[in-house]
C-alpha atoms as one frame of an Amber mdcrd trajectory, in Angstrom:
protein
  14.717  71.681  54.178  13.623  69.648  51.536  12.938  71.617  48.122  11.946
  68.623  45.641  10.612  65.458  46.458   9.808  62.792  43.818   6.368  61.580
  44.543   7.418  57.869  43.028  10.752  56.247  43.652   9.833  53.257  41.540
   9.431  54.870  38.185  12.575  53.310  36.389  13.230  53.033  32.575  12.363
  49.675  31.034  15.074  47.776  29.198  12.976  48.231  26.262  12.541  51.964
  26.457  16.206  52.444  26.734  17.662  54.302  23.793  20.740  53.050  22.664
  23.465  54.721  20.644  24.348  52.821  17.155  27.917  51.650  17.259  30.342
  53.585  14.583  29.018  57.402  15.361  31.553  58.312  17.345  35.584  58.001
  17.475  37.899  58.100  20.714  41.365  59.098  19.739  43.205  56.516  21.492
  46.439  58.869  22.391  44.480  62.009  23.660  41.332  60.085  24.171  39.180
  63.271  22.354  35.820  62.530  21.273  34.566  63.420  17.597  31.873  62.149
  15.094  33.189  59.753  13.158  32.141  61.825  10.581  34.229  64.635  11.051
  37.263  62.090  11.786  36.917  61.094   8.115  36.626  64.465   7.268  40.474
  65.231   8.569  41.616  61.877   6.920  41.391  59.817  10.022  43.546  62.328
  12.244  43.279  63.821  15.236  42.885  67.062  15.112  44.142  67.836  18.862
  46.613  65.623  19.010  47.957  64.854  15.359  47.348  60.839  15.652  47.330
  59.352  12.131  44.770  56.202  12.963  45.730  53.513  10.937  43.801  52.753
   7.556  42.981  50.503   4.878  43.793  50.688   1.063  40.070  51.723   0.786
  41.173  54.799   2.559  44.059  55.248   0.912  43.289  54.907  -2.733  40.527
  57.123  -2.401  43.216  59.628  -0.839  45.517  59.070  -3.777  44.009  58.233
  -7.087  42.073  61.139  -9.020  38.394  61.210  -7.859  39.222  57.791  -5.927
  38.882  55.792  -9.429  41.890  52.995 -10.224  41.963  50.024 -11.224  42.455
  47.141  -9.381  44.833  44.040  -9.787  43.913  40.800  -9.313  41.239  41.308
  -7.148  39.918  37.682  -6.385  43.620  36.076  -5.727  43.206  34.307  -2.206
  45.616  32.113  -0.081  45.701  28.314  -0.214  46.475  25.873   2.443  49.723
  24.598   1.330  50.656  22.947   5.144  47.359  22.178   6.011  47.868  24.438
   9.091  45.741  24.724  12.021  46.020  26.262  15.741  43.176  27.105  17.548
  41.071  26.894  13.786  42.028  25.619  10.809  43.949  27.754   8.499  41.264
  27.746   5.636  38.182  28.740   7.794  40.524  31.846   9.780  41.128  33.206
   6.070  37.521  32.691   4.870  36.168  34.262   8.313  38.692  37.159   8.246
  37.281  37.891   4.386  34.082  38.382   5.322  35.224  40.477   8.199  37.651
  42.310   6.835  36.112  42.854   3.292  39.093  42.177   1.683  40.575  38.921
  -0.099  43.960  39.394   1.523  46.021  41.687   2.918  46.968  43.673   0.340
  45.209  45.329  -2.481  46.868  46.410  -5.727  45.568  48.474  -8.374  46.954
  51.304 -10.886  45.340  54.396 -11.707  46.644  58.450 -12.136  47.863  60.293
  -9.107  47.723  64.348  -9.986  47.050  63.249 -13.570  50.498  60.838 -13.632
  50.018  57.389 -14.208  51.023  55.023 -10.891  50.922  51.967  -9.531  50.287
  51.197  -5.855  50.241  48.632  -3.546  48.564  49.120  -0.312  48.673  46.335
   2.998  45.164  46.187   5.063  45.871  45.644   9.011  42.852  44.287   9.491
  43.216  41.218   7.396  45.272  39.218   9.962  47.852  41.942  11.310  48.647
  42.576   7.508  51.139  39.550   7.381  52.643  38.626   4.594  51.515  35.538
   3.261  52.345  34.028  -0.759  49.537  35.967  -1.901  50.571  39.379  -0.252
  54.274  38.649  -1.843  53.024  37.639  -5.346  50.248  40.154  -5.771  53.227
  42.953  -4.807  55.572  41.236  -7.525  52.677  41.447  -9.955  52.231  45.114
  -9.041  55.551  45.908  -9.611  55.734  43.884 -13.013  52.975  46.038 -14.446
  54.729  48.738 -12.900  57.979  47.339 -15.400  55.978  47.356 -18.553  54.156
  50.353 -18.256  56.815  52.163 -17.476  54.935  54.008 -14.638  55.732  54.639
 -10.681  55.481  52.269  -8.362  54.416  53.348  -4.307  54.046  50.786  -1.327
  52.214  51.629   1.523  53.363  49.021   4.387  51.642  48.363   7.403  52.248
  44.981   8.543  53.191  42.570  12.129  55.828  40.638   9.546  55.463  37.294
   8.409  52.395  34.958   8.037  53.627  31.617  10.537  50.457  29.701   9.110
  52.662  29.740   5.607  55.979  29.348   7.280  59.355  29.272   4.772  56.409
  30.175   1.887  55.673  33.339   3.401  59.918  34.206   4.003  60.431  33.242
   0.279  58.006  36.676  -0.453  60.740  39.129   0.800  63.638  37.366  -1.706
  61.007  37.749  -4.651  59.519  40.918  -3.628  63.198  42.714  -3.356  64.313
  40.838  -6.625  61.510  42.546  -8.695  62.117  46.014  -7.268  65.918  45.166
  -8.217  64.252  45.172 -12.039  62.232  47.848 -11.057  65.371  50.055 -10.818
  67.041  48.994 -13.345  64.565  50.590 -15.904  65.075  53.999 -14.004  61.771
  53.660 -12.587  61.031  55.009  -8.990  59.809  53.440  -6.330  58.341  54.933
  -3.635  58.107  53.256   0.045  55.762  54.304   2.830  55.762  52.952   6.084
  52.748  53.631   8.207  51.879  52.472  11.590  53.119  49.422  12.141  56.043
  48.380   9.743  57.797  45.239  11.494  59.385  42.221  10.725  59.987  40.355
   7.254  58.298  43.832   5.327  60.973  46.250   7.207  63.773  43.530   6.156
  62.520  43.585   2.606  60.567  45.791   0.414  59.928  48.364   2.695  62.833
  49.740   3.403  64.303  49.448  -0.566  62.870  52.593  -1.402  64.239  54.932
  -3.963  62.959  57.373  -1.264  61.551  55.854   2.123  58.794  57.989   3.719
  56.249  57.619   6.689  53.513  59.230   8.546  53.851  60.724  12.062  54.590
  58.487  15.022  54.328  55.438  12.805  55.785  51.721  14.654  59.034  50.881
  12.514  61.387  48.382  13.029  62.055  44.416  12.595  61.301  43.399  16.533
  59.305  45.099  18.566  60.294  47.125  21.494  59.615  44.656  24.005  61.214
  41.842  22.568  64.621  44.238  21.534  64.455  45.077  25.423  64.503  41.543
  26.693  67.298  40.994  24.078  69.879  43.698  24.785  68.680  44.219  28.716
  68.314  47.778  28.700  66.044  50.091  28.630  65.538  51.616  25.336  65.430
  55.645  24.397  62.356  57.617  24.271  60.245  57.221  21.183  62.372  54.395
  20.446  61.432  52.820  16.534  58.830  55.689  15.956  58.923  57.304  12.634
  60.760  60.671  14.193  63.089  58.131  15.890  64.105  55.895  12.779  64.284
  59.189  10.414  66.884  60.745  13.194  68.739  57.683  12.556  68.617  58.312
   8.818  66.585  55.334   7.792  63.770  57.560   6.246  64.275  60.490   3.861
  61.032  62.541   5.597  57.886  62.269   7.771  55.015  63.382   5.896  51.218
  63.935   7.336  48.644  62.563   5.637  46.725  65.259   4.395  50.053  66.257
   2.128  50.585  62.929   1.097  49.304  63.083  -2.149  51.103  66.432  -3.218
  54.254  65.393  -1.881  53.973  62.088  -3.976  53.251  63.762  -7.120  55.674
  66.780  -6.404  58.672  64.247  -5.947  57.792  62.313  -9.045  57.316  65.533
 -11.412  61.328  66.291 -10.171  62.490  63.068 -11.042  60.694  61.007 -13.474
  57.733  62.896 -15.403  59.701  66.020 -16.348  62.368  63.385 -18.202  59.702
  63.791 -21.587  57.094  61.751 -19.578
């Protein structure tokens, strides 16, 4: 027996009447595939809160995280990459950067910039993902040298965050000569007594892990972070073996004593300044 019966099966919703849901309200965790407003995402500094995923952000993100009240200032902001091999693959090397700026809404990928950090004066260095994988190009390289140099005559901190697939290829030997110049000014760095702090977020690979990121007077990352030089698939086809569980994950690399501890995000800023309060601002800073 038949309870309902809809009087007109032809009553459909018109294309037009459908309501549809603005992109950006709404964040899947990609691990534990949860669903929260992206609202209350940024509200637990981009972290799951079921599963402990730090999602990967920007130096946006992160200076506002760091700096007092969010307010530093940056270092040269408008520095952009040239075309020194005239480079092109599937686009020319020129119009990918230009397109990625306006995309990415940032010059390059890194931004640099000094400010206070729990009322201690810092300077930081911060790689963007989304501005071509965060590859290190000349201008990544010499805007890091130039944060470290003000870092030299100010006599303040210095603190990388990394997160970058290596190299830029469309720059070739000019991108490898970053890590040499990079490394060389952290080598001056440390011979004023200054500290340097390195943090390696999700993923540190490549030239950055065989340079600056891993020169750290301590070396720190977030949870479940990508660290290494290859990547897992290509160290598999190498050796021919299966690799252990969690292999080049933060937890994984610090058990191997590459990183002095794992900290979460949301005590990032507290372990920062507790760390430099014990070994450089207590010394009549």
């Amino acid at each position: 027996m038949v309870w309902f019966k809809r009087k007109d099966r032809k009553v459909v919703t018109e294309t037009k009447d459908k309501k549809e849901i603005p992109e950006g309200l709404w964040y899947k965790c990609p691990k534990c595939k949860i669903v929260v407003t992206s609202e209350e995402h940024k509200s637990t500094l981009w972290v799951c809160q079921k599963c402990n995923h730090h999602e990967r952000i920007n130096s946006n993100e992160y200076f506002e995280l760091l700096f007092d009240e969010g307010l530093y200032t940056e270092l040269d902001a408008n520095m952009t990459s040239g075309d020194p091999l005239e480079f092109e693959d599937t686009k020319k090397y020129v119009d990918r950067i230009e397109a990625t700026q306006n995309k990415a809404g940032y010059k390059d990928a890194v931004t640099t910039g000094y400010g206070k950090l729990d009322g201690k004066d810092i300077s930081i260095a911060c790689m963007n993902f989304n501005f071509i994988g965060g590859s290190m190009g000349s201008v990544v390289g010499e805007k890091i040298a130039r944060a470290i140099k003000y870092a030299i005559d100010h006599e303040v901190p210095f603190m990388m965050i990394s997160k970058s697939g290596g190299a830029r290829m469309m720059e070739a030997a000019f991108s490898l000569m970053q890590m040499a110049k990079t490394s060389a000014r952290l080598s001056q760095l440390s011979k004023k007594g200054i500290p340097y702090i390195s943090m390696l977020t999700d993923p540190t690979t490549g030239g950055i892990t065989a340079s600056f990121a891993m020169l750290g007077d301590i070396n720190i990352a977030e949870p479940g972070a990508l660290i290494g030089f290859a990547g897992p698939r290509v160290v598999k086809e190498t050796i021919g073996k299966d690799l252990p569980e969690g292999f080049q994950t933060s937890e994984f690399v610090k058990e191997h004593g590459f990183l002095d501890f794992i900290v979460e995000r949301k005590n990032l800023k507290s372990k920062v300044s507790q760390f430099l309060r014990m070994t450089y601002y207590n010394q009549s800073k």
